[in-house]
C-alpha positions as CSV (number, residue, x, y, z in Angstrom):
1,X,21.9,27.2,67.1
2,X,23.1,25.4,63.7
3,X,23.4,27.5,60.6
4,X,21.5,24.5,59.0
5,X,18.4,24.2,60.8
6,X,16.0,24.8,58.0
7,X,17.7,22.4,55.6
8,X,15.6,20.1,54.4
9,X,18.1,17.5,52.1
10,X,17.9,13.9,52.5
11,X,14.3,14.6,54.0
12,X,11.2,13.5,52.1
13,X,8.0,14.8,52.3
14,X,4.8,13.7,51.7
15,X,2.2,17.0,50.2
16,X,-1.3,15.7,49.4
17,X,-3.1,17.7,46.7
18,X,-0.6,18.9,44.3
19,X,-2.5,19.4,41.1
20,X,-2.7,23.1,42.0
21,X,-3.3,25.9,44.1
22,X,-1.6,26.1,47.6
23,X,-0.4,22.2,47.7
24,X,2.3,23.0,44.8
25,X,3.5,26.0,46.8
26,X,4.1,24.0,49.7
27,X,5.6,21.4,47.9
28,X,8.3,23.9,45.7
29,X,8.7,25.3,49.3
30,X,9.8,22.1,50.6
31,X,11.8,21.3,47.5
32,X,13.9,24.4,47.3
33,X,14.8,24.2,51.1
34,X,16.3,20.1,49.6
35,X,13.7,17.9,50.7
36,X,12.0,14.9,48.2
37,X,8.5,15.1,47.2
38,X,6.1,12.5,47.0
39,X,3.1,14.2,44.9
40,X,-0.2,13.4,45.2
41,X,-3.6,14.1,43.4
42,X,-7.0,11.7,42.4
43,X,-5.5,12.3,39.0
44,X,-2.2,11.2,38.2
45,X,-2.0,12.8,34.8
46,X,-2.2,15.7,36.3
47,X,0.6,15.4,38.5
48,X,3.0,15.0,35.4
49,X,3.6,18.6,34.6
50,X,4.4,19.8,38.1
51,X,6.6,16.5,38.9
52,X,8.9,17.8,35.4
53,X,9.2,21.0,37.2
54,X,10.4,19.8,41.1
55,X,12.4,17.4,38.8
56,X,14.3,20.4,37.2
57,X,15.0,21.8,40.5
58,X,17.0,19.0,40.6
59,X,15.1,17.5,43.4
60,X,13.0,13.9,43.0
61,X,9.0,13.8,43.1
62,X,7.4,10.5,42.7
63,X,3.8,11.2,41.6
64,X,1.1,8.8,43.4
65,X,-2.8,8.4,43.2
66,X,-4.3,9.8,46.3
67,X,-8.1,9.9,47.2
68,X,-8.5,11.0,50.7
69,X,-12.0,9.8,50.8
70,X,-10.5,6.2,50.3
71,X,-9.5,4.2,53.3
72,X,-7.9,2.0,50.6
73,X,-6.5,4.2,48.4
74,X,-4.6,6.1,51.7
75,X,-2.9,2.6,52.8
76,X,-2.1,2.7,49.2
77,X,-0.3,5.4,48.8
78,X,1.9,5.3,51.7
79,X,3.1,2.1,50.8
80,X,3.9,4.0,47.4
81,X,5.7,6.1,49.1
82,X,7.7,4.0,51.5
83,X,8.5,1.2,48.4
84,X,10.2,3.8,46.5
85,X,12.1,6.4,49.5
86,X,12.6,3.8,52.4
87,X,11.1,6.4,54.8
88,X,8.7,9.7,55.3
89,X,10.2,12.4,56.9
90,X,7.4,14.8,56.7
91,X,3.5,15.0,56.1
92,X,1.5,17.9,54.8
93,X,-2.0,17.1,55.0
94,X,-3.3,20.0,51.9
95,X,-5.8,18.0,50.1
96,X,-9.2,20.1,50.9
97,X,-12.6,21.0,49.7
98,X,-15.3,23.1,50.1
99,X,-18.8,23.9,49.4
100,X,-20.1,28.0,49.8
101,X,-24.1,27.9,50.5
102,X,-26.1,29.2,53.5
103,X,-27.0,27.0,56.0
104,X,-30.1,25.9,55.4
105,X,-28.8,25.2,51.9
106,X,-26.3,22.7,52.8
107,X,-27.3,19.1,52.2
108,X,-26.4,15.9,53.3
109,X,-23.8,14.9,50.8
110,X,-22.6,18.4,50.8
111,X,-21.8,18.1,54.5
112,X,-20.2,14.9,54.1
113,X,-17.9,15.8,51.2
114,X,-16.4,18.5,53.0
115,X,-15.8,16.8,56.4
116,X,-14.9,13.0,55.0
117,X,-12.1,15.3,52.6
118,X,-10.9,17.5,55.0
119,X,-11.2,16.4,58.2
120,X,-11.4,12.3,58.1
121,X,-9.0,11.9,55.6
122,X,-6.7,14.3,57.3
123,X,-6.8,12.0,59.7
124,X,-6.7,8.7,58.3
125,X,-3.8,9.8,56.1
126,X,-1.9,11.2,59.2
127,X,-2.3,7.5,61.1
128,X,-0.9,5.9,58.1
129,X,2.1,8.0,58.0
130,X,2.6,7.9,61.3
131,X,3.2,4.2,61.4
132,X,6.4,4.2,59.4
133,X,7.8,7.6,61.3
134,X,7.1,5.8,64.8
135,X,9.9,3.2,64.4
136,X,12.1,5.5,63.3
137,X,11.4,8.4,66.0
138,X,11.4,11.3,63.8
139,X,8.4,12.6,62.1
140,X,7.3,16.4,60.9
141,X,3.1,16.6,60.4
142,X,1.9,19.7,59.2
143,X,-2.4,19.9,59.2
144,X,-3.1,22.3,56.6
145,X,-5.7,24.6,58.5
146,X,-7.5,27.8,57.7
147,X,-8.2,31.0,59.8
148,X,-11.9,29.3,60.0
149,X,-10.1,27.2,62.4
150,X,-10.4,29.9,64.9
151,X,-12.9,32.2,63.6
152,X,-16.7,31.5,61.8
153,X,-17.9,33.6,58.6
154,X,-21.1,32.8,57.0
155,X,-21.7,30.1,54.3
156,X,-18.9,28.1,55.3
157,X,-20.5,26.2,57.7
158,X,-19.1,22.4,56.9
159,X,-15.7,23.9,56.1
160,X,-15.9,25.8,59.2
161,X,-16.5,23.0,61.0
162,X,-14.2,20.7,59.4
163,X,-11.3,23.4,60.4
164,X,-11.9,23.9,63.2
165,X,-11.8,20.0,63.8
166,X,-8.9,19.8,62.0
167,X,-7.1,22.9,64.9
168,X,-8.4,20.0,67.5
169,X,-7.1,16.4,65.8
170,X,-3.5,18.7,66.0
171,X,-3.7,19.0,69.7
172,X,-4.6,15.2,69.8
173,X,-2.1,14.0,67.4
174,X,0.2,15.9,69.0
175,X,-0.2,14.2,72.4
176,X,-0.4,10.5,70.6
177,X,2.6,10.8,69.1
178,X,5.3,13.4,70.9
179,X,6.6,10.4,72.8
180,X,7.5,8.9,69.5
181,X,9.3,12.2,68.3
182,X,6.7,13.2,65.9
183,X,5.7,16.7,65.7
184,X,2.0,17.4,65.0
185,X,1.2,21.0,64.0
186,X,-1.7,23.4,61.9
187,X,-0.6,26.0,59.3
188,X,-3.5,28.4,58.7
189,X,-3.6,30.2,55.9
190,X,-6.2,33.3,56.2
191,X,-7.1,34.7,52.8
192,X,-5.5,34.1,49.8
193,X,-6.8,33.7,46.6
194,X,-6.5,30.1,45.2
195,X,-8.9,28.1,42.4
196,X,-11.1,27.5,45.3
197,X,-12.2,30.8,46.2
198,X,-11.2,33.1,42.7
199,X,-14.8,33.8,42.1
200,X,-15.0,35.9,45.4
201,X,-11.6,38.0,44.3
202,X,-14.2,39.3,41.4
203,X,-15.7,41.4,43.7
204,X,-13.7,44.2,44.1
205,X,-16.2,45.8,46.7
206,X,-15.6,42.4,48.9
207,X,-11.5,42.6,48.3
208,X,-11.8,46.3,49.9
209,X,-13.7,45.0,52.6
210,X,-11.9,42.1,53.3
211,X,-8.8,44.6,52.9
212,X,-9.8,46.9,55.6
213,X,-10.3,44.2,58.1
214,X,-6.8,42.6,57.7
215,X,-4.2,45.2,59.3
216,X,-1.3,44.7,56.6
217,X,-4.1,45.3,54.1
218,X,-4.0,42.6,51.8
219,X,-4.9,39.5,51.0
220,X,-2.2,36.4,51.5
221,X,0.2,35.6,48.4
222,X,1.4,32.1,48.2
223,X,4.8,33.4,48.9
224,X,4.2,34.0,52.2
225,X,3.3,30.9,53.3
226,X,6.7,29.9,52.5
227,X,8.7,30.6,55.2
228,X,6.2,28.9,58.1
229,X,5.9,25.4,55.9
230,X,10.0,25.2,55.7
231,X,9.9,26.1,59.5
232,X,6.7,23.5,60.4
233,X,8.8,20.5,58.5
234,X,12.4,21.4,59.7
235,X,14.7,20.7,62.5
236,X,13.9,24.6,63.7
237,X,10.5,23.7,65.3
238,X,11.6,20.9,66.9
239,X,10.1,21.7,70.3
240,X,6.9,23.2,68.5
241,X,3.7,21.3,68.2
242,X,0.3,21.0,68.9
243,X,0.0,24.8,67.8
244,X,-1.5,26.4,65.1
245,X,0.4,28.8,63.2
246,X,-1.8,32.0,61.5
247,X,-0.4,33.4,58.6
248,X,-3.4,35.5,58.0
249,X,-1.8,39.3,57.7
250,X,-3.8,39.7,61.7
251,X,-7.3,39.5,60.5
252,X,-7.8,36.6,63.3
253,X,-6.6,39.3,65.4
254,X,-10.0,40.4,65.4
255,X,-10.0,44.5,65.1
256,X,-11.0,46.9,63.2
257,X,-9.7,50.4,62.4
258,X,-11.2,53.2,64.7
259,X,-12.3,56.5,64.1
260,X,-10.0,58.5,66.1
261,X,-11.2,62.2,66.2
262,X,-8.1,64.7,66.5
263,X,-8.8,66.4,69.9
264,X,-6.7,69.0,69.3
């Protein structure tokens, strides 16, 4: 096995929704391990702080307008990104959404928003890409997933759903495009505490409970996500895809602690 299996230099990746949360982790992630970024957000201004900083790693990050919702502004983007690199090593499809309500609170356009973000424009954005990695042979795509990809919790019904649709366009993409030597895979983050969900980590009677259902009794920190996205994009999953990779400290795993009684 090489020594430099997980080095990422000369690579360039692709992270969509790098304004904040866990897309700039990912994307510092990538850059430390050597790769290029192309950054994207609907805003570009707000890309401009976070490019200064993968800039002072000394690594390059060209920031591009992105709106996954936008068939146009997807072909758009990737020829951004292909103008200025030559090439697109690897894909993290990040940019997400999500609406909390109860079921029979969800409305049309709140159904829509989630899946036509998360789900449609993972896709549409993955075909793109995939069209300059095919000649080339090589591709890395990573589906930014959730642990709602396996399991359901209540009020997150269209993210739910768009998760788990997101674990089964992997599978698919996978089998499309392994011929062409283009890994398709699904990082799923279980909880961690991002801009999207702060307002729950305010409870602290739901952290304890969520605590006590995850068996190394915490919640995710962005940290340890890093290991799995250098892993997905590198040469050290090269015979890995269609899977989707939990990083969810077990709760997926689906127990709870028992009262043991001491029978002695």
């Amino acid at each position: 096995m090489e020594s430099n299996q997980f080095d990422l230099t000369g690579r360039v990746a692709i992270v969509t929704g790098t304004s904040r949360g866990l897309g700039q982790y990912f994307a510092r992630a990538l850059a430390r391990a050597g790769a290029d970024l192309v950054l994207t957000s609907r805003d570009l201004a707000s890309l401009q702080p976070f490019q200064e900083e993968i800039e002072a790693m000394g690594r390059k990050a060209l920031p591009l307008v992105l709106d996954v919702r936008n068939f146009d502004s997807i072909q758009e983007m990737v020829q951004g990104a292909m103008e200025h690199y030559g090439k697109i090593d690897i894909l993290v499809n990040n940019a997400g959404c999500n609406v909390r309500k109860p079921a029979l609170e969800v409305t049309w356009e709140d159904w829509n928003l989630v899946l036509e973000t998360n789900l449609r424009g993972t896709f549409f954005v993955s075909q793109a890409v995939a069209r300059h990695m095919i000649p080339r042979r090589y591709g890395r795509i990573i589906n930014i997933g959730s642990v709602t990809c396996v399991a359901g919790y209540a009020g997150l019904g269209p993210y739910g759903a768009s998760r788990g649709g997101v674990k089964q366009l992997t599978m698919s993409l996978a089998d499309d495009w392994g011929g062409d030597g283009i890994t398709v895979n699904c990082l799923a983050p279980g909880w961690f505490k991002t801009a999207q969900n702060a307002v729950m980590y305010e409870n602290q009677k739901w952290v304890d409970y969520l605590c006590d259902r995850i068996p190394l009794k915490r919640p995710g920190q962005p940290m340890d996500l890093d290991g799995s996205i250098v892993f997905l994009a590198s040469d050290a999953s090269a015979y890995m895809t269609a899977q989707t990779l939990l990083i969810d400290g077990g709760i997926s795993g689906g127990a709870t602690r028992a009262l043991v009684k001491d029978s002695a």
